[in-house]
Residue, then its C-alpha position, 0 to 999 in steps of 0.5 A: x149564406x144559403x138561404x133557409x125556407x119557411x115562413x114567418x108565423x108570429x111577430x112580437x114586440x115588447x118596449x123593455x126598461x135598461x139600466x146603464x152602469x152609472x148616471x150620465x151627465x149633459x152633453x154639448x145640445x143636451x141635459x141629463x141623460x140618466x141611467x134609464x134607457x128604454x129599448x124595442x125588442x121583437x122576435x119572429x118565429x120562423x117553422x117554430x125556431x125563434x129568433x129576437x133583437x132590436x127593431x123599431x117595426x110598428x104592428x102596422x108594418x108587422x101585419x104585412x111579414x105575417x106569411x112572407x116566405x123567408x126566401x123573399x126577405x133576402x137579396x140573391x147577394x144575401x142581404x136583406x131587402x131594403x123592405x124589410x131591413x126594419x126587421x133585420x136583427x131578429x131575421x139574422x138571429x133566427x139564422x144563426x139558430x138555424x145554422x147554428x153558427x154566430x151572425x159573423x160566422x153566416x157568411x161563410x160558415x167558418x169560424x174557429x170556435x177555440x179562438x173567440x172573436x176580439x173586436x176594439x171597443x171604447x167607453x162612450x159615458x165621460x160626458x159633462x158629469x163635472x158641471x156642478x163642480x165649480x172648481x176647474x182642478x176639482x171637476x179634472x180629478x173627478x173625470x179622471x176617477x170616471x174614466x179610471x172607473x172605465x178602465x177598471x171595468x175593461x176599456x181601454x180607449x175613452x171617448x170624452x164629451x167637448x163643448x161645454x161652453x156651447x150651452x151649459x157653461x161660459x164659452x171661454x171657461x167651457x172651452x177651457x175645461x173641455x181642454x183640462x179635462x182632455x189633458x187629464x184623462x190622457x194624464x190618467x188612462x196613460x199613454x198607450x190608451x186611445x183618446x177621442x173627443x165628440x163635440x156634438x157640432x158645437x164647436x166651430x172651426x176656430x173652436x175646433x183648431x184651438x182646442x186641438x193645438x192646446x191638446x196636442x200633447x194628448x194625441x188624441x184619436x180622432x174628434x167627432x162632429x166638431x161643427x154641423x157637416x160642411x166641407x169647406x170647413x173640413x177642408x180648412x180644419x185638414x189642412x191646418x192639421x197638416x200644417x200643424x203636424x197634428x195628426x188626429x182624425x175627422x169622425x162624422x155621419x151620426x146626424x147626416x144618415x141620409x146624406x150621400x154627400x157625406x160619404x162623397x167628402x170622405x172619399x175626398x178625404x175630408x172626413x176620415x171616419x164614417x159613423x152610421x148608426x149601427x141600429x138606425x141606418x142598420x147592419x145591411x146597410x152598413x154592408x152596402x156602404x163597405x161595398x161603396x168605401x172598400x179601398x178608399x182607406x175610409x174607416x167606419x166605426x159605427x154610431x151606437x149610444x142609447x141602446x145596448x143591442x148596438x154593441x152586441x150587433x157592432x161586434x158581428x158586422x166588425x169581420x166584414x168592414x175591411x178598415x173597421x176601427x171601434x164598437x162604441x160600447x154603451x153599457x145597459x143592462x137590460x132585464x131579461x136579457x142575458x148577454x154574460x157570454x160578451x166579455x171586455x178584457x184589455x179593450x176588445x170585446x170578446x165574442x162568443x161562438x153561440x147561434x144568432x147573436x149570442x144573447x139569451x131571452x128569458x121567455x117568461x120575463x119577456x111575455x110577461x112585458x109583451x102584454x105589459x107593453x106590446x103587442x103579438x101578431 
């Protein structure tokens, strides 16, 4: 991408209130999570052309872009400066206004705009919205019309929460749902649907070997964070598997974004999918990570709950991950925010060919938060 001149002229920010599509249950640390998802959002302006997106820059941050040149915000590779990476969402917006051309299509500038672009997405919200069923055969039936309802709404593959029995029930009866539960859904999405199962370190080695014999059958894609980040257990658990002949992948990174160490274990081939926060660790640095793991077979399918700029933001970084697997799709409809033009069909997410990253801000709503909720540089 050429860089374009100019200078950034106003920062704003404002904190807009989302909806999710329906109520989510615990997880294995956590109680409720709710509908209500609260979410940052800043744009720029740049010679008069706006670009927005998600960002978690303080005004004091902000004070010091006011006048900084664009060129100085890239590398001569055309990444973002590490030092401005906090901002990096509304500065590639901006771009796509400029060349008016989708983030993905940046790089090089091609892309067919008769042919939408089709990332692989799975549903993340069947956390623990049984427990207060206490029949285990009536709490089944009821995830299984979550994740149908899921399926009606265009996904495909299916995340499911695990450890029950780490806090919010007995260990034995927990572990035993977490297994009837997995055994369900798989019974009700079929089998050509894509299961995995995320466990929030609350298993531990046995935990996890038990849990993935007895559901075996299900073939599930991959388990995430099945205990806190060791590789001497993963080593175990990768070559128990292998004598098993269970063959389902090791996801893990969303709680070790720091860490190097996690990304030297996957080249070990311990771990085989790494999940960096698509908003937290960010799009560029994700792109320095590729650099790093291109080759090696290592898939990334980048951590996104908690925000819906995360799936939108996952569907233009997919074309330059080599081996890249899944958008984590977390369903928030935020006001003020038009992102119509995404579609799920059949699994994918449907991108559209718009500047920027496709979405639209309805510019009175989003002054009118500013002042509520903001602040303008």
């Amino acid at each position: 991408m050429k860089i374009p001149s100019g200078r950034i002229e106003r920062i704003e920010k404002a904190a807009i209130v989302g909806e999710r599509w329906r109520d989510i249950g615990c997880n294995a640390r956590k109680g409720v999570h709710g509908r209500i998802v609260p979410n940052d959002i800043v744009r720029i302006t740049i010679d008069g052309v706006k670009g927005f997106g998600w960002s978690k820059i303080s005004k004091e941050q902000a004070e010091r872009l006011i006048g900084v040149s664009v060129a100085d915000l890239f590398l001569p590779n055309g990444r973002i400066r590490p030092e401005y990476r906090n901002i990096e969402y509304p500065v590639l917006d901006w771009c796509g206004q400029i060349y008016k051309l989708p983030v993905y299509a940046l790089a090089d500038g091609h892309a067919d705009e008769t042919r939408p672009l089709q990332v692989p997405c799975y549903e993340t919200t069947l956390y623990f919205d049984d427990l207060p069923i206490g029949d285990d055969r009536e709490a089944v039936e009821f995830m299984q019309k979550r994740a149908l309802e899921g399926w009606d709404y265009g996904f495909r593959a299916f995340k499911i929460k695990v450890g029950r029995g780490a806090r919010h029930m007995s260990l034995e009866h927990g572990t035993k749902r977490d297994i009837e539960i997995i055994k369900g859904i798989r019974e009700a999405v079929g089998s050509a649907a894509k299961i995995m199962i995320d466990a929030n370190n609350s298993y531990n080695l046995n935990l996890a070997k038990e849990v993935l014999y007895a559901t075996a059958d299900a073939q599930l894609t991959f388990i995430e964070e099945a205990f806190y980040e060791d590789p001497i257990l993963y080593e175990d658990l990768k070559n128990w598997m292998s004598k098993e002949k269970i063959q389902v992948m090791i996801a893990d990174g969303e709680g070790l974004i720091v860490a190097p160490s996690l990304i030297d274990w996957a080249k070990q081939g311990l771990i085989d999918i790494v999940q960096y926060d698509i908003r937290w660790h960010g799009f560029n640095n994700l792109l320095d990570i590729e650099d790093d793991i291109k080759g090696t077979g290592i898939w990334q399918a980048p951590h996104n709950y908690g925000g819906p700029y995360g799936n939108y933001a996952t569907c233009h970084i997919a074309p330059f991950i080599q081996r890249f697997m899944y958008i984590e799709w977390d369903e928030v409809r935020l006001p003020g925010l038009d992102a119509s033009a995404y579609k799920l069909v059949d699994g994918m997410a449907e991108v559209p060919f718009r500047p920027g990253f496709g979405l639209q801000l309805d510019e009175d709503y989003f002054l009118r938060e500013v002042l509520k909720s903001g602040w303008v540089l």
